[in-house]
C-alpha positions in Angstrom: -14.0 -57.3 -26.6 -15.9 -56.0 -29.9 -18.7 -53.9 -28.9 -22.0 -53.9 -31.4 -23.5 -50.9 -32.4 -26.0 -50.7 -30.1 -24.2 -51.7 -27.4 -23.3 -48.8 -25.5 -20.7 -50.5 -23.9 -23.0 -50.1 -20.0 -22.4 -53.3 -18.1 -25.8 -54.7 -17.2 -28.0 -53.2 -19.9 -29.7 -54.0 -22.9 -30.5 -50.7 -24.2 -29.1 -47.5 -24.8 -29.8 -45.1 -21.5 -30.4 -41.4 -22.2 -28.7 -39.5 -19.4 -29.9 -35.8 -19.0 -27.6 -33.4 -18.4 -29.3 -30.2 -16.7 -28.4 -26.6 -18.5 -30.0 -24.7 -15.5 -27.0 -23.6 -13.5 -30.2 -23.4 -10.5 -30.5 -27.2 -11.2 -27.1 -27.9 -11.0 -26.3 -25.8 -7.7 -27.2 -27.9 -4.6 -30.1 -26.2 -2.4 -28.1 -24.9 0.1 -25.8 -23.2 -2.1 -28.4 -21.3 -4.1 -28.7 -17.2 -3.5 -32.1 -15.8 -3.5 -32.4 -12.9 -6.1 -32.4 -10.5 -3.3 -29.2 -11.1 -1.7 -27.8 -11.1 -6.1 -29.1 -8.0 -6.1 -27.9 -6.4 -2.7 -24.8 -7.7 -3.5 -24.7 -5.9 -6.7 -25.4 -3.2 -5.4 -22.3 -3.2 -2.9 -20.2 -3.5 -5.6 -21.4 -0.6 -7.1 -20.7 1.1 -4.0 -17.2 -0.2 -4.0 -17.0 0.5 -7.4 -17.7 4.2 -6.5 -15.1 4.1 -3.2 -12.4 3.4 -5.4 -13.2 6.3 -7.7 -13.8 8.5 -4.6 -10.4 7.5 -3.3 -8.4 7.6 -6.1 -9.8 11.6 -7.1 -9.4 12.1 -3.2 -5.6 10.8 -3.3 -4.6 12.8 -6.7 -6.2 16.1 -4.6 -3.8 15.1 -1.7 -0.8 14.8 -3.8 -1.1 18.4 -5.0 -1.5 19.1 -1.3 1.9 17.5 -1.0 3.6 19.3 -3.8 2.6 22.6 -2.1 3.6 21.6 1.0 6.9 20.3 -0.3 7.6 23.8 -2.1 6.6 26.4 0.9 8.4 24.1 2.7 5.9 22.9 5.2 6.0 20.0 7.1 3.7 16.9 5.8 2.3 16.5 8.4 -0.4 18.9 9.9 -1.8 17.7 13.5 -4.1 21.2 13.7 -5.8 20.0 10.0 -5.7 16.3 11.5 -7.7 17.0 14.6 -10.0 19.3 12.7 -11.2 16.2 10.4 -10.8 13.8 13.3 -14.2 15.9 14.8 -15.5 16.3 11.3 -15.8 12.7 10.0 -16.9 11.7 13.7 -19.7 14.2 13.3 -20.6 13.5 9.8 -20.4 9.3 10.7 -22.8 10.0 13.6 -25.5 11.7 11.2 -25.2 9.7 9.1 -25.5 6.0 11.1 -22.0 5.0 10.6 -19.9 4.0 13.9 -17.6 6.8 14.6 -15.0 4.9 15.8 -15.0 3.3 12.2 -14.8 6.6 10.2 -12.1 7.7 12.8 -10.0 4.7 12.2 -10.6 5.2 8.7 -9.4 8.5 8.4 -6.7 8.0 10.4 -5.7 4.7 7.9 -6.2 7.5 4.7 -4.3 10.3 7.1 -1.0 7.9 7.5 -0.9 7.3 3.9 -0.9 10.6 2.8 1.4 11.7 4.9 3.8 8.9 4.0 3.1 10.5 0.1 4.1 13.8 1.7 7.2 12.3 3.2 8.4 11.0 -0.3 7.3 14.3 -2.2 9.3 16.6 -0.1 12.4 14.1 -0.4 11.9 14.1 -4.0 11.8 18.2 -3.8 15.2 18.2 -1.7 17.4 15.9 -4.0 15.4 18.4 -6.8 13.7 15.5 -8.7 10.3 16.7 -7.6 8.0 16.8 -10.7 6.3 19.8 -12.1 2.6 19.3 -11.1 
């Protein structure tokens, strides 16, 4: 069926309809959905934290994998349960001062502690076929 001009082609009306399409992304979020600028910005700043964790890890990591090389070439075991204790009592101590559970920081560690050990594993193999990197 032919439309006329000013037909918009609606069933049921006579006239044109302007429809208004919100550009507020606020308008267009439904009310429980909406964040309150406080909880942006506390989120924000956790990710800067985050942000900062992974930095912190990675420099921590690269200072663990000398550790390893050194290990691997006096010949020392890669794993150190003396060292392990040590910062067991240390991060417990330092996570109590400073408000954090110290059963968290303590699994924590221990989660860091397996991986680098693991690293030191794969160093020391590395030394003993000779295909250990200069570092």
């Amino acid at each position: 069926m032919p439309q006329d001009s000013e037909d918009p082609g609606w069933p049921g009306t006579d006239s044109p309809q302007e429809t208004s399409v919100p550009t507020d992304p606020e308008a267009l979020t439904p009310p429980e959905q909406r964040i309150p600028p406080e909880l942006v910005q506390a989120r924000a700043t956790i990710d800067n934290i985050d942000a900062a964790l992974i930095h912190i890890l990675a420099e921590r990591f690269r200072c663990t994998q000398h550790v390893g090389h050194l290990k691997a070439r006096y010949d020392l075991p890669p794993e150190d349960p003396g060292r392990e204790h040590q910062q067991i009592v240390r991060m417990r101590r330092l996570a109590e001062e400073s408000g954090l559970d110290p059963d968290f920081a303590e699994k924590f560690l221990s989660f860091m502690v397996t991986e680098v050990i693991r690293h030191h594993e794969d160093i020391k193999q590395a030394y003993q076929r000779g295909e250990a990197p200069e570092v």
